[in-house]
Short mmCIF file of the C-alpha atoms (twelve columns), coordinates in Angstrom:
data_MODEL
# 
_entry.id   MODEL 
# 
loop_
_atom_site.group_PDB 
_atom_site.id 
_atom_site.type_symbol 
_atom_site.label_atom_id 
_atom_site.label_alt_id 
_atom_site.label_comp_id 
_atom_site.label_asym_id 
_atom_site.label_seq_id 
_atom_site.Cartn_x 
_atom_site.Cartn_y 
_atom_site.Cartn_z 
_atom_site.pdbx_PDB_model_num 
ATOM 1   C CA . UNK A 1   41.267 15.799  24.019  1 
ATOM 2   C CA . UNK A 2   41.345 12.394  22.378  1 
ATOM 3   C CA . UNK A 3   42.209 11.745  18.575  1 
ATOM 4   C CA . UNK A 4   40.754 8.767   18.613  1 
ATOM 5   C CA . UNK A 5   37.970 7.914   15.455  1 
ATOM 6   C CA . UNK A 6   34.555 7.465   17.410  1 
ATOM 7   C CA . UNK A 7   33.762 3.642   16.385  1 
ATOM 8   C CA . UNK A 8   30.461 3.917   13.825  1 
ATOM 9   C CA . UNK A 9   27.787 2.274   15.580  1 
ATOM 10  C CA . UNK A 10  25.727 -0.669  13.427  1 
ATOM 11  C CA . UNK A 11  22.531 0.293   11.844  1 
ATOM 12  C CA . UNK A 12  20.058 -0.034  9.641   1 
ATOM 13  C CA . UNK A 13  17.443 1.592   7.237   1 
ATOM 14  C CA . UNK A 14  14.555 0.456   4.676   1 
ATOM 15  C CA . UNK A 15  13.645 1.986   1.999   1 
ATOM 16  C CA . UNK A 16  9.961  0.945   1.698   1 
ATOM 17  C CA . UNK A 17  8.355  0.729   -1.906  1 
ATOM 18  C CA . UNK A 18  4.992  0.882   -3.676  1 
ATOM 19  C CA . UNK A 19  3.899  1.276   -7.075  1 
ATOM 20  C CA . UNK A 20  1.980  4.143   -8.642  1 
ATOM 21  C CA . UNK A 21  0.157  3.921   -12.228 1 
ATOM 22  C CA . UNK A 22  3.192  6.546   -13.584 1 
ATOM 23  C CA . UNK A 23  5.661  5.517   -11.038 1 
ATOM 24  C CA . UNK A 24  6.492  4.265   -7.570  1 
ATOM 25  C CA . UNK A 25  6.480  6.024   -4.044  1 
ATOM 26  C CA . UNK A 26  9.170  5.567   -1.157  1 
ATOM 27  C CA . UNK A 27  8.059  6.051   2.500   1 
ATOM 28  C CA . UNK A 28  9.631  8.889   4.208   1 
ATOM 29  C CA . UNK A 29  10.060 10.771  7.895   1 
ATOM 30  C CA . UNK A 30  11.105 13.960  9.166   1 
ATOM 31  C CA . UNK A 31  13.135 13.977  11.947  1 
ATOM 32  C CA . UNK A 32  12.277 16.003  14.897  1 
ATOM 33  C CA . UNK A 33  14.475 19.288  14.979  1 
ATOM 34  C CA . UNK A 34  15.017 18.375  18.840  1 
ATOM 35  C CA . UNK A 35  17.002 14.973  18.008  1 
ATOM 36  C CA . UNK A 36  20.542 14.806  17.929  1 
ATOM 37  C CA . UNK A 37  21.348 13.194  14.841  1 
ATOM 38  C CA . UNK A 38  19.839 14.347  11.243  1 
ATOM 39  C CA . UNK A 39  17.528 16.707  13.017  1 
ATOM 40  C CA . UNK A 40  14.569 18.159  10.784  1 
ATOM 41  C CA . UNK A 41  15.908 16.011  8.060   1 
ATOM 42  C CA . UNK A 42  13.818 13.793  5.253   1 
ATOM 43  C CA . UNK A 43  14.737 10.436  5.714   1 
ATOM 44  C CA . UNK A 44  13.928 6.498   5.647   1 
ATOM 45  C CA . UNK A 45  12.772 4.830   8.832   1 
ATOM 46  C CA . UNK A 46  15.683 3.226   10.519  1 
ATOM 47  C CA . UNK A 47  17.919 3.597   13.736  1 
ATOM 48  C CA . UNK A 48  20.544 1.061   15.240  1 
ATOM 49  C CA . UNK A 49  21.201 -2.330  16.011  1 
ATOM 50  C CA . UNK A 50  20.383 -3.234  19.420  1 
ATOM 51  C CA . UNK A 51  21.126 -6.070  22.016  1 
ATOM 52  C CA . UNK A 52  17.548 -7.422  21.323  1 
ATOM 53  C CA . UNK A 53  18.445 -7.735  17.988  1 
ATOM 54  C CA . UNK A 54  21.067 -9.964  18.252  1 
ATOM 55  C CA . UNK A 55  19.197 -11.796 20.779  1 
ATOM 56  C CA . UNK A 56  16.837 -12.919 18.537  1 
ATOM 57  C CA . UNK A 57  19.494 -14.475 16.369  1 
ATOM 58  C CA . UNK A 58  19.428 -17.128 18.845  1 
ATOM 59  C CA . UNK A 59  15.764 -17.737 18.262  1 
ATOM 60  C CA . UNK A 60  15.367 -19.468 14.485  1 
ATOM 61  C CA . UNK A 61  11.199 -19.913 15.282  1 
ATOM 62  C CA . UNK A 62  11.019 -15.885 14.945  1 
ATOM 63  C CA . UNK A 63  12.588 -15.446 11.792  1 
ATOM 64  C CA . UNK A 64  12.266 -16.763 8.389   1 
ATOM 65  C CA . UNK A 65  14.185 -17.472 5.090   1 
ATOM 66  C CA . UNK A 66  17.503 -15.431 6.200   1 
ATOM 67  C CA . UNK A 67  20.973 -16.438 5.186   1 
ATOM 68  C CA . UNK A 68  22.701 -16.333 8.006   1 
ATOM 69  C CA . UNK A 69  26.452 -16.698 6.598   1 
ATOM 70  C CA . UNK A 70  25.694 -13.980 4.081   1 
ATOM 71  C CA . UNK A 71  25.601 -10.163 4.435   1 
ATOM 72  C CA . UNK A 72  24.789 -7.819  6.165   1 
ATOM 73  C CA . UNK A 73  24.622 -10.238 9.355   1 
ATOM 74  C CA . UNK A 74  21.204 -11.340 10.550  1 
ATOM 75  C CA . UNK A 75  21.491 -8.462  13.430  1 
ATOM 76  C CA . UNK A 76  21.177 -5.713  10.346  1 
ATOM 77  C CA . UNK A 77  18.057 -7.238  8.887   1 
ATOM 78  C CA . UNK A 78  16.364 -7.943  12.100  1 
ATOM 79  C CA . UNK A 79  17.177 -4.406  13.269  1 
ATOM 80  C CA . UNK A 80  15.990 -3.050  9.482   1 
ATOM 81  C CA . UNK A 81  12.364 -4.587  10.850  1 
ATOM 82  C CA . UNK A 82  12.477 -3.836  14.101  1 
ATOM 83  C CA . UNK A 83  13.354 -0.328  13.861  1 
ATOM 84  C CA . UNK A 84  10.710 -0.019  10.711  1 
ATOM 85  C CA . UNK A 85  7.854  -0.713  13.307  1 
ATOM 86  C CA . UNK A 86  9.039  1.380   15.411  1 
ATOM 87  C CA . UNK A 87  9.090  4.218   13.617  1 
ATOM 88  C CA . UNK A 88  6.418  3.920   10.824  1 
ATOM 89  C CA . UNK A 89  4.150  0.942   12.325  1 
ATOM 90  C CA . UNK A 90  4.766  -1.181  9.428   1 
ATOM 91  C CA . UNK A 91  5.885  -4.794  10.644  1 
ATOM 92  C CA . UNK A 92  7.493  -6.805  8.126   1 
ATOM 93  C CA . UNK A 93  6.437  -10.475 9.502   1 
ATOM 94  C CA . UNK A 94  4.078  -13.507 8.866   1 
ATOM 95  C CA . UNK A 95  1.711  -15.334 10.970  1 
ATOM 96  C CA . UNK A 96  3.287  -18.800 11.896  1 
ATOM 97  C CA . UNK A 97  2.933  -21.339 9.443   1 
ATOM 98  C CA . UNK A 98  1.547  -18.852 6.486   1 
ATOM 99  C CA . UNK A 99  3.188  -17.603 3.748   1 
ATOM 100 C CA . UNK A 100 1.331  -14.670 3.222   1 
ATOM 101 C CA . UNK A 101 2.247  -11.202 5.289   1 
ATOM 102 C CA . UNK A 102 0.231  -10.197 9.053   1 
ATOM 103 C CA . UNK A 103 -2.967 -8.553  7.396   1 
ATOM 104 C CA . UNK A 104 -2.942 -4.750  7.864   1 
ATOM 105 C CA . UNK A 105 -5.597 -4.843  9.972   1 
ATOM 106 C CA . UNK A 106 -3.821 -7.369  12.536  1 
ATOM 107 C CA . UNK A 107 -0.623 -5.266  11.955  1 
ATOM 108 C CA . UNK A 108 -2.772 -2.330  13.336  1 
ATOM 109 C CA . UNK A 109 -4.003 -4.273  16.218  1 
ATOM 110 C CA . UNK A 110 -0.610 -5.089  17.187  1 
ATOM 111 C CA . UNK A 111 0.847  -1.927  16.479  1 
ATOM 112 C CA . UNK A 112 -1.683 -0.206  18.747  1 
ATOM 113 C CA . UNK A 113 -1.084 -2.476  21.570  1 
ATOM 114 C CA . UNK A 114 2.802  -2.381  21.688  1 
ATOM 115 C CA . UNK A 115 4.810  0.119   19.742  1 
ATOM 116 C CA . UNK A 116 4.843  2.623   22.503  1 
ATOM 117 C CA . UNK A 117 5.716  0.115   24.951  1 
ATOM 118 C CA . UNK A 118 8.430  -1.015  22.151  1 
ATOM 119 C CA . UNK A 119 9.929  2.584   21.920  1 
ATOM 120 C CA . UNK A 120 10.606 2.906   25.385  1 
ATOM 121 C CA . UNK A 121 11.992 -0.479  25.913  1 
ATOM 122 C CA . UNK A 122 8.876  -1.842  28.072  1 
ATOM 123 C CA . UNK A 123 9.084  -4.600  25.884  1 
ATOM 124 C CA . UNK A 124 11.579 -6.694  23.992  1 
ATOM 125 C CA . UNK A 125 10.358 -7.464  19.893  1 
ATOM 126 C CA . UNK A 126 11.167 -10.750 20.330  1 
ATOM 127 C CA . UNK A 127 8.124  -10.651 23.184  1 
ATOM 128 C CA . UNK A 128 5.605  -9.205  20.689  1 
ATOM 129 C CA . UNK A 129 6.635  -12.008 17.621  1 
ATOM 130 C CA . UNK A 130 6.503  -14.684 20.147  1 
ATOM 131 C CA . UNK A 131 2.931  -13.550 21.923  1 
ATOM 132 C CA . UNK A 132 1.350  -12.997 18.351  1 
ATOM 133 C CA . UNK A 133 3.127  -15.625 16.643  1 
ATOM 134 C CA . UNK A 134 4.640  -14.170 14.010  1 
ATOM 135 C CA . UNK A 135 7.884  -14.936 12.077  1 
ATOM 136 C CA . UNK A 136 10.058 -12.168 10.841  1 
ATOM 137 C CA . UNK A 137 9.800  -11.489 6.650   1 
ATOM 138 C CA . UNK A 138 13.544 -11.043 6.402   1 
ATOM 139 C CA . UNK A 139 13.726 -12.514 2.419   1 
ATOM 140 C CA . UNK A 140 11.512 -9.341  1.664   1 
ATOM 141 C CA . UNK A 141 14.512 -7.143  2.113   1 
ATOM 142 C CA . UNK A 142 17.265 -6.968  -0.357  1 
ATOM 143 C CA . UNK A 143 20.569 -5.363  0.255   1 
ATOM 144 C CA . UNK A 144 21.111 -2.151  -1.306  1 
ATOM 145 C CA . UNK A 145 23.648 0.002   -0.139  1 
ATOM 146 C CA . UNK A 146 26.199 0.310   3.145   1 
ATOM 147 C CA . UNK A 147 27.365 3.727   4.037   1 
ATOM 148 C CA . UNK A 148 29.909 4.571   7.111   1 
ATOM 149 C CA . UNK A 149 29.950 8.305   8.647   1 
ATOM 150 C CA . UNK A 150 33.394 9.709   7.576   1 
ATOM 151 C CA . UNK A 151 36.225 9.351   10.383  1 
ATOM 152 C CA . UNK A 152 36.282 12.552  11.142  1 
ATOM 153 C CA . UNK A 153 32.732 13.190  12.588  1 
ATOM 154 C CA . UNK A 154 32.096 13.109  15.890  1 
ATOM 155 C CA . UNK A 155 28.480 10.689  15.405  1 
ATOM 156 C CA . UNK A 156 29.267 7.917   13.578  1 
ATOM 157 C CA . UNK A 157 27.573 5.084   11.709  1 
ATOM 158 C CA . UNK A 158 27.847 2.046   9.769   1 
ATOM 159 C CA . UNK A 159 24.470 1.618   8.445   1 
ATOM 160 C CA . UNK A 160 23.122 -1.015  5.521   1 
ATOM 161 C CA . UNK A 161 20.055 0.344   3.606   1 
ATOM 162 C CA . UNK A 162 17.527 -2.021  2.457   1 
ATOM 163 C CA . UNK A 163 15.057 -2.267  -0.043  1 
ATOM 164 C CA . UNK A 164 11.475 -3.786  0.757   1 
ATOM 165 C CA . UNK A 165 8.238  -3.714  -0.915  1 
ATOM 166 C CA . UNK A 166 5.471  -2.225  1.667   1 
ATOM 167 C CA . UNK A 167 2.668  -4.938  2.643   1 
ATOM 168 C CA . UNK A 168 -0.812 -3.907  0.678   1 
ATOM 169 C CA . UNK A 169 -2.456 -1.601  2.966   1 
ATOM 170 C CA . UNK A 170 -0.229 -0.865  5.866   1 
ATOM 171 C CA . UNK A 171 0.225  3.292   5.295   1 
ATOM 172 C CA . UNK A 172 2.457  3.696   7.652   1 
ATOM 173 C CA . UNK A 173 2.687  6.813   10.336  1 
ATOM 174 C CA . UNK A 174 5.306  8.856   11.824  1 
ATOM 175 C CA . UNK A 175 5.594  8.438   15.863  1 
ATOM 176 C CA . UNK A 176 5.573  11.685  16.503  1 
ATOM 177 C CA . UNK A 177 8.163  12.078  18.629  1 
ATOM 178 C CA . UNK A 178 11.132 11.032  16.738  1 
ATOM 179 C CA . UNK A 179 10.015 12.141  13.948  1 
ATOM 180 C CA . UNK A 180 7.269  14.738  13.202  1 
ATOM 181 C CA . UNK A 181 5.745  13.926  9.703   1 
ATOM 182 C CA . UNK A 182 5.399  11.243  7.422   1 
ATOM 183 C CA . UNK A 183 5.021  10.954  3.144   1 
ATOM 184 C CA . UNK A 184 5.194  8.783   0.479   1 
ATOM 185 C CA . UNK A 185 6.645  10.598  -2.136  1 
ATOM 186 C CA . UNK A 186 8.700  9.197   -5.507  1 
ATOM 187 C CA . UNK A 187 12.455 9.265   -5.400  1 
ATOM 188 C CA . UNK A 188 11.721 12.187  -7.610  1 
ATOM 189 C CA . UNK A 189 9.126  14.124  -5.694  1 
ATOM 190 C CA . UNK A 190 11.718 13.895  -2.604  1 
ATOM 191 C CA . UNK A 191 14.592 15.348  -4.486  1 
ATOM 192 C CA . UNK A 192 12.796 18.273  -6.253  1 
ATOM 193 C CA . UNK A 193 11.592 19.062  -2.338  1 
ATOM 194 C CA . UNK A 194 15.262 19.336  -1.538  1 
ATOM 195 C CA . UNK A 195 15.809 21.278  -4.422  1 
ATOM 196 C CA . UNK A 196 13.371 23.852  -3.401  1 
ATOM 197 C CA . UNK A 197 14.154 23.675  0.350   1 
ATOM 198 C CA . UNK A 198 11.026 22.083  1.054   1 
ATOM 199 C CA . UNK A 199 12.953 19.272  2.672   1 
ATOM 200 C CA . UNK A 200 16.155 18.903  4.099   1 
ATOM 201 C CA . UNK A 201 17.990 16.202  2.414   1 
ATOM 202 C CA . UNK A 202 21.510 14.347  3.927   1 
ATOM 203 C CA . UNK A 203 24.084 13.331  1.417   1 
ATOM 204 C CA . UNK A 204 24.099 9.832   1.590   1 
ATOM 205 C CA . UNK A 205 19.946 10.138  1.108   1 
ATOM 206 C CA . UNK A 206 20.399 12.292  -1.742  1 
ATOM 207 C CA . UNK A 207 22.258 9.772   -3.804  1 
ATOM 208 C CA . UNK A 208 20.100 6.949   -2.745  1 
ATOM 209 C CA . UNK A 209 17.039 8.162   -3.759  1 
ATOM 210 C CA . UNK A 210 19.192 9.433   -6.853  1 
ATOM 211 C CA . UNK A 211 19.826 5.732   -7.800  1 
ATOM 212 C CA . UNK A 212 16.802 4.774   -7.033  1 
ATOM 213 C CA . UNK A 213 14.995 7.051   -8.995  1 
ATOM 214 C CA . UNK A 214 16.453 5.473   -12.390 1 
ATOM 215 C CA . UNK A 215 14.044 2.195   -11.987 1 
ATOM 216 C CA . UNK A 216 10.000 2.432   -13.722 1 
ATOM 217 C CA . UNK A 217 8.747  0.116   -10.809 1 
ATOM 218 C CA . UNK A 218 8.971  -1.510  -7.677  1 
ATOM 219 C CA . UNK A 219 9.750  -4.720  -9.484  1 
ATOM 220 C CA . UNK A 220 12.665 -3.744  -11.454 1 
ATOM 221 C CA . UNK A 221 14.140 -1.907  -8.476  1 
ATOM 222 C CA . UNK A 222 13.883 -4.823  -6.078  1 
ATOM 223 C CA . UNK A 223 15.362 -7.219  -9.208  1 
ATOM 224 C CA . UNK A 224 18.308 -4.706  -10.067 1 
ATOM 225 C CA . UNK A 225 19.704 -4.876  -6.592  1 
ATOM 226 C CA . UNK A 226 18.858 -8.432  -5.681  1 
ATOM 227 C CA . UNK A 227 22.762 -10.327 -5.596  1 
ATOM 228 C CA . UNK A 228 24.329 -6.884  -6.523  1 
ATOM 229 C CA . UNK A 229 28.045 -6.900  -4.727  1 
ATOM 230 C CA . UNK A 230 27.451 -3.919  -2.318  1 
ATOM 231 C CA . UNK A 231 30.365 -1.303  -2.420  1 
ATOM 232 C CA . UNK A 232 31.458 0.052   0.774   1 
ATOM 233 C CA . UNK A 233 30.914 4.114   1.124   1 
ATOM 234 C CA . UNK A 234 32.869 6.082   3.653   1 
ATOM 235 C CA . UNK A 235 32.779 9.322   2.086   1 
ATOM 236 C CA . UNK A 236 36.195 11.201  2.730   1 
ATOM 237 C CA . UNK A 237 35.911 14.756  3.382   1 
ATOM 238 C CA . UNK A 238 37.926 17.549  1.704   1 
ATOM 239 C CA . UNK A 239 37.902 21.072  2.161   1 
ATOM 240 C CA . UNK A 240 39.221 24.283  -0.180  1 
ATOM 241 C CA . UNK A 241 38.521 27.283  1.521   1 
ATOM 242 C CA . UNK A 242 34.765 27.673  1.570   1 
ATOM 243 C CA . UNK A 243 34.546 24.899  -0.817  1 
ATOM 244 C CA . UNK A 244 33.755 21.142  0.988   1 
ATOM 245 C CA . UNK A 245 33.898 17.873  -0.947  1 
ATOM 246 C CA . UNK A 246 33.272 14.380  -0.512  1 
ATOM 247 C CA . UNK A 247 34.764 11.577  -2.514  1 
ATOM 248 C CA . UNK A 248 33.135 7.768   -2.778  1 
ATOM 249 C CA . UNK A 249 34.118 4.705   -4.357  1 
ATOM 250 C CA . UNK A 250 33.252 5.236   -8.155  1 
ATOM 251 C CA . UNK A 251 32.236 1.896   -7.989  1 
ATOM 252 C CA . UNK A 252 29.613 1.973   -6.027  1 
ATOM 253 C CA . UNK A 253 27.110 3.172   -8.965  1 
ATOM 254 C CA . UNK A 254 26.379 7.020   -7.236  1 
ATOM 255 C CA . UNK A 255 27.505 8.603   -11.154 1 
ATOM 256 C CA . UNK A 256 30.446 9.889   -9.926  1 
ATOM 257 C CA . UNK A 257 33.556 10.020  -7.355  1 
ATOM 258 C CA . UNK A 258 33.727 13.964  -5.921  1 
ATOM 259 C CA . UNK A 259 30.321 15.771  -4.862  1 
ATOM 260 C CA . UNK A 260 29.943 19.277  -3.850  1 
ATOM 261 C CA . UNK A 261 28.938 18.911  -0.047  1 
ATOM 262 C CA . UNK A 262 26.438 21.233  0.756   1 
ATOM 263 C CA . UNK A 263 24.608 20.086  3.851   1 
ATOM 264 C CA . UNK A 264 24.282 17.330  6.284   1 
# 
């Protein structure tokens, strides 16, 4: 058997905002208990980076506003979109030439015609923005957070977690197949349903929604983590005989170093 550290494949994840007259709502997906990784868990529309992803790198007229020497690289954010639509129907993009977002109702249109297709690679995303001329939104999302599957699990990740406000209108839906059910729910809301068993919450979700839970608005969220350094997480496992731990970087603004690890 080989010792070798499976390599943590590049992803990405949004963490899609709206306000609420007492607070503010995150869009959320359970995973379908059939899929290999997270199964039956609560979690943010995302998946990995893909070869059409970087492709589109090489195509400036589908994207806007993105710093490409900064990070995460432009294959992250692009992915962050992609993957977005895919799962949820939301598309993060422009019409050519406007500054305002695709209208919901467009959004829908195009949503209907291609995101099955999308799914099961009958067509590329760079095909759809092209055919509907639309340019990418990729200055909506601000970095947030970049967490690595420990070395010593079999699945791994390296996976950037963004922060986006949701176009006006677009409600989003669960595919059905990757995931069976959709909510918008404050950070709040999400982590009492843990609490309770409702949902099934992983680790590095928990803390996220943790953290984001300490901001009124979508405002002040999106302005507390816009030009934040972003801290590296790779939790390191421990165990003492039934007892399991993980330990992050202090630093990374989680309240705390060691957590009691619990579940997935």
């Amino acid at each position: 058997m080989s010792s070798e550290t499976p390599v943590a494949r590049p992803a990405s994840t949004i963490m899609l905002l709206r306000d609420r007259p007492d607070t503010f709502d995150v869009f959320m997906m359970v995973r379908h208990y059939q899929i290999e990784f997270a199964s039956g868990a609560l979690v943010f529309p995302g998946g990995s980076v893909d070869a059409g992803d970087r492709d589109i790198i090489g195509r400036p007229e589908l994207y806007c506003c993105a710093d490409a020497t900064a990070e995460p690289a432009l294959d992250f954010q692009i992915a962050a979109i992609r993957e977005t639509f895919e799962e949820s129907g939301i598309l993060l993009a422009r019409p050519l030439g406007s500054d305002q977002l695709v209208a919901a109702s467009r959004a829908a249109e195009i949503e209907a015609l291609h995101r099955t297709a999308l799914c099961e690679s009958r067509i590329s995303f760079a095909q759809i923005l092209a055919d509907h001329d639309l340019v990418l939104a990729l200055d909506l999302l601000v970095p947030y957070a970049r967490w690595i599957t420990p070395e010593k699990l079999p699945k791994r990740f390296d996976t950037w977690f963004f922060l986006a406000e949701a176009p006006p209108e677009q409600l989003g839906m669960h595919d059905g197949k990757e995931s069976t059910d959709s909510i918008w729910l404050s950070p709040q809301e999400a982590l009492d349903g843990g609490d309770s068993g409702r949902f099934t919450l992983p680790f590095p979700t928990t803390r996220n929604l943790i953290r984001l839970g300490k901001q009124p608005n979508v405002r002040q969220a999106l302005a507390d983590s816009r030009g934040k350094p972003i801290v590296t997480v790779m939790p390191i496992m421990s165990r003492d005989g039934d007892k399991r731990t993980l330990r992050i970087p202090a630093e990374a603004g989680y309240d705390g170093e060691v957590f009691e690890f619990t579940g997935s």
